[in-house]
C-alpha positions as CSV (number, residue, x, y, z in Angstrom):
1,X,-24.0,-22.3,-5.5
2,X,-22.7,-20.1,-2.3
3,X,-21.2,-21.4,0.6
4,X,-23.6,-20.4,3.3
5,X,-26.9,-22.2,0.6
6,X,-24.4,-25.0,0.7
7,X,-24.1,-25.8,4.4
8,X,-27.7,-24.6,4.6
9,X,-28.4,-27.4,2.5
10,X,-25.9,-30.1,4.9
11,X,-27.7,-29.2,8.0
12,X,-30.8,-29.9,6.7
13,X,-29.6,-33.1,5.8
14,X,-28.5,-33.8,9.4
15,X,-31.8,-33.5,10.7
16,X,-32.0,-29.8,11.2
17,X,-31.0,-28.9,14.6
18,X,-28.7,-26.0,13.7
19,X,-30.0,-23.2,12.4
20,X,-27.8,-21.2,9.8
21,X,-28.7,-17.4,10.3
22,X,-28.6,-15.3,7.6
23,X,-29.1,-11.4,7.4
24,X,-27.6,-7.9,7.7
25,X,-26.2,-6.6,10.8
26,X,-26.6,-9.9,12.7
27,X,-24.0,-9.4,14.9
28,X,-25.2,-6.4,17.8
29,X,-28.7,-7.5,16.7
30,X,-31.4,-9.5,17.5
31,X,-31.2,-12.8,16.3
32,X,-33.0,-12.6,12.7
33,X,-35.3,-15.7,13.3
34,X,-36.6,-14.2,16.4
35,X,-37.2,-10.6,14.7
36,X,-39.0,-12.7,11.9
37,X,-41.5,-15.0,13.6
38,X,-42.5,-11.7,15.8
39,X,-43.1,-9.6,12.4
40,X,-44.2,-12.6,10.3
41,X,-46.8,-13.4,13.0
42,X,-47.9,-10.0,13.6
43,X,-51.2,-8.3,12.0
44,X,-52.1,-5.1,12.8
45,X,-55.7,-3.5,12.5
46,X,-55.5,-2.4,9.4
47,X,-54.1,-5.3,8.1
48,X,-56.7,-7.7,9.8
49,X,-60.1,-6.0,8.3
50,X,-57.9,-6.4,4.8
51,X,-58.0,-10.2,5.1
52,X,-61.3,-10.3,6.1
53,X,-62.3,-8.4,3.2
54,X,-60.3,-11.1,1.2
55,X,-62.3,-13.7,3.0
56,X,-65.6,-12.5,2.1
57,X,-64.6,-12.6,-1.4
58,X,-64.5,-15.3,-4.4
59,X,-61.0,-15.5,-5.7
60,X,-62.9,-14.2,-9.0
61,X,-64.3,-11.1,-7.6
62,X,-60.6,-9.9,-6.4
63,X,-58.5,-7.5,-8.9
64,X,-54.7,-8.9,-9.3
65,X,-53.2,-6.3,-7.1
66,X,-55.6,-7.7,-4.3
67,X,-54.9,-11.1,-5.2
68,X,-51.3,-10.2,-4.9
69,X,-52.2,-8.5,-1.6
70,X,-54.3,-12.0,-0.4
71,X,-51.2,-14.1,-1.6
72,X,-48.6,-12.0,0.5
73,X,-50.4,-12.4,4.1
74,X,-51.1,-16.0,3.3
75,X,-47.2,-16.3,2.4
76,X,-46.4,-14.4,6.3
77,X,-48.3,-16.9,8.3
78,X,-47.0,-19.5,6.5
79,X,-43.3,-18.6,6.6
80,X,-44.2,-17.6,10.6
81,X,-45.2,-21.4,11.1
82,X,-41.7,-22.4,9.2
83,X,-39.7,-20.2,11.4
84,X,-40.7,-21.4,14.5
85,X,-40.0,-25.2,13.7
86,X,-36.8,-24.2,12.2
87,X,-33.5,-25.6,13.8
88,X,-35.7,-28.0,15.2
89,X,-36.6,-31.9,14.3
90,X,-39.9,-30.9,12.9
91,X,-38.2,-29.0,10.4
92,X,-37.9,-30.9,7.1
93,X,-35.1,-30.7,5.0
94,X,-37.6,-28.8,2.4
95,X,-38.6,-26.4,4.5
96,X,-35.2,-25.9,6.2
97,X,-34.1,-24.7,2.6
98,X,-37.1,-22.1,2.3
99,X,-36.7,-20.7,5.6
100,X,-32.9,-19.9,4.8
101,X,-33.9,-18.8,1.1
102,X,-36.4,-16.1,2.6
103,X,-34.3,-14.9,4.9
104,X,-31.5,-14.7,2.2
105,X,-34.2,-13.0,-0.4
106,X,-36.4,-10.8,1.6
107,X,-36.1,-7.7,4.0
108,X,-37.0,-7.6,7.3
109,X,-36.9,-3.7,6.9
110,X,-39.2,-4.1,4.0
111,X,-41.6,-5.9,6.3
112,X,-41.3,-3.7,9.5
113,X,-42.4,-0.7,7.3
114,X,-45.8,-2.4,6.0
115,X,-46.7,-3.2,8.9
116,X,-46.2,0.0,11.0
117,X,-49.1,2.9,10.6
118,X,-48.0,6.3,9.6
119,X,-48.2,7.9,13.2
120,X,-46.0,4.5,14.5
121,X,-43.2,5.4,11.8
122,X,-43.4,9.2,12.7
123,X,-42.9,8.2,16.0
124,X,-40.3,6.0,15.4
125,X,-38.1,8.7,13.0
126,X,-38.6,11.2,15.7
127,X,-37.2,8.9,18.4
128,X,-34.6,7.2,16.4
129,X,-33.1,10.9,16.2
130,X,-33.2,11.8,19.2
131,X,-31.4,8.2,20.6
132,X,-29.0,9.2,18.0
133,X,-27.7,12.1,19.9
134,X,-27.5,10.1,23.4
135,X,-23.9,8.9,24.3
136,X,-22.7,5.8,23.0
137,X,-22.8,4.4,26.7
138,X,-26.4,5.5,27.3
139,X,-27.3,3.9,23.9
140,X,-25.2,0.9,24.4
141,X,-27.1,0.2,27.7
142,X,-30.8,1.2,26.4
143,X,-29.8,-1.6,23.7
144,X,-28.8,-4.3,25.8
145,X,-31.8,-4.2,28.0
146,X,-34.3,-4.3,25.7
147,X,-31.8,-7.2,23.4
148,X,-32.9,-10.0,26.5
149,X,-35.4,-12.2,24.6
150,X,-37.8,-11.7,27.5
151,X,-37.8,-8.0,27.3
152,X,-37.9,-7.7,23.3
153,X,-40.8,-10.2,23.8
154,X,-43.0,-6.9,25.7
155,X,-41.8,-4.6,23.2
156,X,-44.5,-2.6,21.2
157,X,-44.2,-3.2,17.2
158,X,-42.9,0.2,16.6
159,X,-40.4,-0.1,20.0
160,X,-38.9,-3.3,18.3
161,X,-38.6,-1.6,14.9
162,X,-36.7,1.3,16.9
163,X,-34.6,-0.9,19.1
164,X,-33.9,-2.7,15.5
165,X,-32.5,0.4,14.0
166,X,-30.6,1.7,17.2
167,X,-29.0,-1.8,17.3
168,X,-27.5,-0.3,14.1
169,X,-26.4,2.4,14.9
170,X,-24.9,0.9,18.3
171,X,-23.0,-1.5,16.5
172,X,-21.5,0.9,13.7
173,X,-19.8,3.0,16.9
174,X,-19.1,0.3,18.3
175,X,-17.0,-1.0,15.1
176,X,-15.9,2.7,14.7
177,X,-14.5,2.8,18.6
178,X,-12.6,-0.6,17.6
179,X,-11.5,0.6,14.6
180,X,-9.6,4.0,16.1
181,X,-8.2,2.0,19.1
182,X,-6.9,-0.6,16.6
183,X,-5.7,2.4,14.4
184,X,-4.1,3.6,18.2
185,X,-2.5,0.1,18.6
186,X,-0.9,-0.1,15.2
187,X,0.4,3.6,15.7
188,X,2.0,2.4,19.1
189,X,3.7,-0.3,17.8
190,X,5.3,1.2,14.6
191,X,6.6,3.6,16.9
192,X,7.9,1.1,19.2
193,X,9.4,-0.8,15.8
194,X,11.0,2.0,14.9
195,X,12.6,3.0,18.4
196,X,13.4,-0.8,17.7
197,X,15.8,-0.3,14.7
198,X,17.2,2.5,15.7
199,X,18.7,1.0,19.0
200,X,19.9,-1.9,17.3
201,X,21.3,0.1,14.9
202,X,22.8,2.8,18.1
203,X,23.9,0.1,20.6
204,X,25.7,2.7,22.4
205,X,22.6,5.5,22.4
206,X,21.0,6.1,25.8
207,X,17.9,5.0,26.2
């Protein structure tokens, strides 16, 4: 069993009132619960007349790929309710463990995408390049704001997938800036080393 399933499965234990996080990019990103519970909870149009359909149907009348379809919205507002217990003393230690087993099994990405129209994610691709192309400063500033919990709570859908994917690429040049002034560092210092040895081994060399 993995570490992180382990200590997953100790805080439940203690009652629940840490949450264990658990997804990619966490750090420079929202906090994964609070990206879940806003797409878990969320139904667009399309996807609203599609359970209402479902409703208006015996489970007998529905093909397996609808059934399939029926089973998966049913599973998002249930996992919606989990997630906004979880961490807390309602939590129990049962569904503790299936809140950090979904976020450890399924893709937020995966989500976002079904629930976006085609126009939203054309949108989105054409503004994700062009916030590319903005300065790292500009970027790093757009993603801050809209990062405060009562600003992402405004966002549109298709804004929060953006700021999602911007929040990516924010942090990789952030972690490529760190990495070339580490790189910088470690240059200085050999240099300084090696001006080191070579006094100690020149006592009598100017400096």
């Amino acid at each position: 069993m993995e570490f992180g399933r382990i200590l997953a499965k100790e805080l439940a234990k203690s009652g629940g009132n840490v949450k264990i996080l658990h997804g990619r990019n966490i750090i420079g990103n929202i906090s994964p619960d609070i990206e879940w519970i806003k797409w878990l909870s969320y139904e667009p149009e399309f996807e609203k007349k599609r359970i209402e359909y479902f409703d208006s149907k015996k489970v007998s009348e529905l093909s397996l790929e609808e059934l399939e379809e029926a089973s998966r919205y049913s599973r998002n507002k249930f996992f919606a309710r989990l997630f906004k217990i979880y961490g807390t003393i309602e939590c129990s230690e049962e569904d503790y463990m299936k809140v950090y087993d979904f976020m450890c099994n399924e893709s937020i990405e995966e989500l976002m995408l079904s629930k976006l129209t085609s126009e939203e994610l054309l949108y989105a691709k054409q503004e994700i390049i062009r916030l590319s192309k903005i300065s790292k400063e500009q970027l790093s500033v757009k993603v801050r704001e809209e990062q405060r919990p009562e600003k992402y709570k405004q966002l549109s859908m298709v804004d929060s997938y953006i700021l999602h994917l911007i929040s990516n690429i924010n942090y990789a040049r952030s972690v490529a800036d760190l990495n070339r002034r580490i790189d910088a560092q470690l240059e200085r210092n050999e240099i300084m080393r090696q001006r080191s040895l070579y006094y100690v081994a020149n006592p009598y060399t100017e400096k």
